[in-house]
C-alpha positions, -999 to 999 in steps of 0.1 A, spaced: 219 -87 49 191 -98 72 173 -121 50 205 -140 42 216 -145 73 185 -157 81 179 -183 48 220 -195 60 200 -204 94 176 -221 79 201 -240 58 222 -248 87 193 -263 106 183 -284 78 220 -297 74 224 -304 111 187 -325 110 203 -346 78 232 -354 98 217 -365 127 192 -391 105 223 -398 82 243 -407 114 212 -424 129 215 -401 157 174 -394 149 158 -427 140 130 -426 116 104 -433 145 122 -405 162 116 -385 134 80 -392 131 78 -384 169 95 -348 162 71 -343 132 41 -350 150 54 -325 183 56 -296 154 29 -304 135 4 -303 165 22 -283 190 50 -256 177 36 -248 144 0 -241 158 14 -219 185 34 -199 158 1 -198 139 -16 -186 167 11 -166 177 11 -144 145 -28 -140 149 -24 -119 182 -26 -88 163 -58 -64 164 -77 -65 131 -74 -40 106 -87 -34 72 -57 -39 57 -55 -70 73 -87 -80 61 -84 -74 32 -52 -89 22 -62 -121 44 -92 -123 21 -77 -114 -13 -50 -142 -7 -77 -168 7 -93 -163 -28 -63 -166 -51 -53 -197 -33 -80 -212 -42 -80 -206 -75 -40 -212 -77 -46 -250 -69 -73 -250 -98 -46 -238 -121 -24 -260 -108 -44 -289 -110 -45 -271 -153 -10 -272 -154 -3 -305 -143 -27 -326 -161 -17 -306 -197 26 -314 -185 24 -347 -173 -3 -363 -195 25 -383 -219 45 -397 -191 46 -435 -203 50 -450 -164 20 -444 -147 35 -443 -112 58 -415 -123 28 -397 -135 9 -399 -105 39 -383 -82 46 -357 -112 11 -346 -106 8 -348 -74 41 -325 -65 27 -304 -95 -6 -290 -76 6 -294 -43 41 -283 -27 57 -272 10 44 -243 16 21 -257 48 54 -262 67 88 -249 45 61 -222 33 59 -209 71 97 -205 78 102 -187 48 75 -169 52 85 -158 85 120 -150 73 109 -125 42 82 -111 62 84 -119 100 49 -124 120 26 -106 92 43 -137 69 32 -166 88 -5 -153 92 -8 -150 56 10 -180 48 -13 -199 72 -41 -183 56 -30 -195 22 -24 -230 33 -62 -236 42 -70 -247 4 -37 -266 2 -43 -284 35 -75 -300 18 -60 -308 -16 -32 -323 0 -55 -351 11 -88 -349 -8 -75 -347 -41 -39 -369 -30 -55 -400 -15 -82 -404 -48 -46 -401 -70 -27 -420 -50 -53 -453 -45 -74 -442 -76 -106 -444 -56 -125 -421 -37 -112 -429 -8 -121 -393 15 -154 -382 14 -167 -351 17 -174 -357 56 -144 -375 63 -123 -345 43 -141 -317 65 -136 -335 92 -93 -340 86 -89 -309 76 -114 -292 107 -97 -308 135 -57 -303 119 -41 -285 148 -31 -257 125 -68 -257 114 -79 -251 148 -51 -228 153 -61 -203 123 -98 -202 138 -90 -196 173 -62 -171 159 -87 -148 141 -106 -153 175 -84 -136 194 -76 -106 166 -107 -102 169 -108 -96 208 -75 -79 209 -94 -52 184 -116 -49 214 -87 -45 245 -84 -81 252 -48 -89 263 -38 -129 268 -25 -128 304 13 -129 305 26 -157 316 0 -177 287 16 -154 259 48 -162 269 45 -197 267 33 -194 235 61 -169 221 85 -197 232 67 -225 216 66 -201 187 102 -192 182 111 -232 183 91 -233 150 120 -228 125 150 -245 140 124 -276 146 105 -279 109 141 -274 91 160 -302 117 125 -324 111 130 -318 72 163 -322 73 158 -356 89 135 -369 67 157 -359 36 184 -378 51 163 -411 47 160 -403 10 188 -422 -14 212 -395 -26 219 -418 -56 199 -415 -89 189 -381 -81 193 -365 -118 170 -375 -148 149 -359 -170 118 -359 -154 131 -348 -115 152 -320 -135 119 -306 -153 102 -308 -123 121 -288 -100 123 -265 -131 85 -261 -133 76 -263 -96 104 -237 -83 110 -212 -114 78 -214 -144 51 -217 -121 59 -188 -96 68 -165 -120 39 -176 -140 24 -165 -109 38 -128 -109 28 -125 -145 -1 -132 -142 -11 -111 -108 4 -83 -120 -11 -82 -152 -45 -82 -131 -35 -52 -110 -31 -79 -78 2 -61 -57 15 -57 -23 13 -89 4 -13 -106 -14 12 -108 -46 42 -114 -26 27 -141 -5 13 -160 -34 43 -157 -54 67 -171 -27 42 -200 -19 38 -210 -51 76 -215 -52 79 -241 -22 90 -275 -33 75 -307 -35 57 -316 -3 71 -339 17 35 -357 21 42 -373 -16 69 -397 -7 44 -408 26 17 -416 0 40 -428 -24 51 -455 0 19 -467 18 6 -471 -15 31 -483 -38 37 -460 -64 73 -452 -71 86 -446 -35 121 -444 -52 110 -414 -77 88 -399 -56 120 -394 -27 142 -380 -57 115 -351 -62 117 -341 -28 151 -346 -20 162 -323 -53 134 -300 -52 144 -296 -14 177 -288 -20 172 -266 -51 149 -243 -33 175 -232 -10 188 -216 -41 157 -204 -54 137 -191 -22 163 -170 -12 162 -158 -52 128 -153 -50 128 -132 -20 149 -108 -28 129 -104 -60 96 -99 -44 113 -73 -19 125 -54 -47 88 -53 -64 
């Protein structure tokens, strides 16, 4: 009963941030102002927040299993969409199908729910799985996007070093690491962050839900949107669970992966999309969808992974 009153939250706040954009209540600069306030303020302090734990080995080692198998999720991913996608006739549409295929929401969406199935523990594993998907996001979307290799190997370690959640993670597994030793933030610091923290879900659905409202709701069914959200939300999660189960891989690391790999398309496609002129129009109809279907699935998927 918990966990659906928690995903109806979740889908209230990202109503109430759509109706605000619809109504142009929140502009889109407004919006772009609220993104960059969570991005470099609220969802590092719930990073953080999560890390102020003392290390265990159980931590550890599910920290490091999950590290590994993200890694080698966006490899398959990558697979998967260049054997899918490979006979789509309009290039652009290809490039977005792609695109959404190795990379999804689970940076941002994957946080809340994470939170929601799994409270604290969630959002430190989640932001541990996110490290490989932070830097295929933009070292393998910008070469797709402008068909050039446009980030080098400096200028990627250097993005993805100084993101805020980035420095966040580090600086989290800093302070696990001295709270395993009796250090103890002083109060009045750990409440501010707790605060900051707790803003983290309310403010990434109303920011999402924004952005979505910008999208046309027209044209939003088709073939290739309507195999997409089928792949990206249903085949390759539970293509997932197969698959990790068949190797003997259970408990959080299993879970985690599972219910990341089931995030929707990111909403970083229809940015790229639009600064460099590939389909803006498609690429907004595989958010917006995938978006909405997944507060279907998610919730689906949760209860699913509780029950394993």
């Amino acid at each position: 009963m918990e966990m659906i009153q928690m995903q109806i939250q979740i889908l209230v706040f990202l109503i109430i941030g759509w109706i605000f954009g619809r109504k142009g209540w929140i502009s889109r600069t407004s919006a772009g102002q609220l993104n960059f306030l969570v991005m470099n303020l609220i969802l590092p302090c719930s990073i953080f927040h999560a890390f102020c734990t003392p290390l265990t080995e159980e931590i550890l080692q599910s920290a490091s299993s999950i590290l590994v198998l993200a890694c080698l999720l966006q490899v398959g991913f990558w697979i998967v969409s260049k054997l899918i996608w490979k006979r789509i006739p309009d290039k652009s549409e290809q490039i977005n199908l792609e695109y959404g295929t190795v990379c999804n929401n689970a940076g941002t969406l994957g946080m809340v729910i994470g939170q929601a199935a799994f409270g604290s523990e969630g959002v430190l594993y989640t932001s541990i799985y996110a490290i490989p998907l932070r830097m295929v996001l933009w070292g393998y979307g910008l070469p797709l996007y402008t068909k050039s290799d446009t980030l080098k190997g400096k200028q990627l370690a250097k993005k993805v070093l100084t993101n805020p959640c980035m420095i966040a993670i580090v600086a989290g597994i800093l302070m696990m690491a001295a709270s395993s030793a009796g250090f103890i933030l002083p109060s009045v610091v750990d409440s501010i962050i707790t605060s900051l923290a707790q803003c983290n879900t309310p403010m990434i659905m109303i920011v999402i839900g924004v952005i979505l409202s910008d999208l046309p709701l027209k044209d939003l069914t088709g073939k290739e949107p309507a195999l997409y959200c089928l792949i990206r939300l249903v085949f390759l999660p539970a293509l997932c669970l197969v698959i990790l189960q068949v190797l003997g891989i259970g408990g959080m690391p299993l879970k985690i992966c599972v219910l990341e790999t089931a995030m929707p398309a990111p909403v970083t496609m229809a940015m790229l999309s639009q600064r460099y002129r590939q389909n803006e129009s498609f690429a907004s109809r595989l958010v917006f969808l995938s978006t909405v279907l997944s507060m279907i699935t998610l919730p689906l998927w949760t209860l699913a992974l509780n029950m394993i």
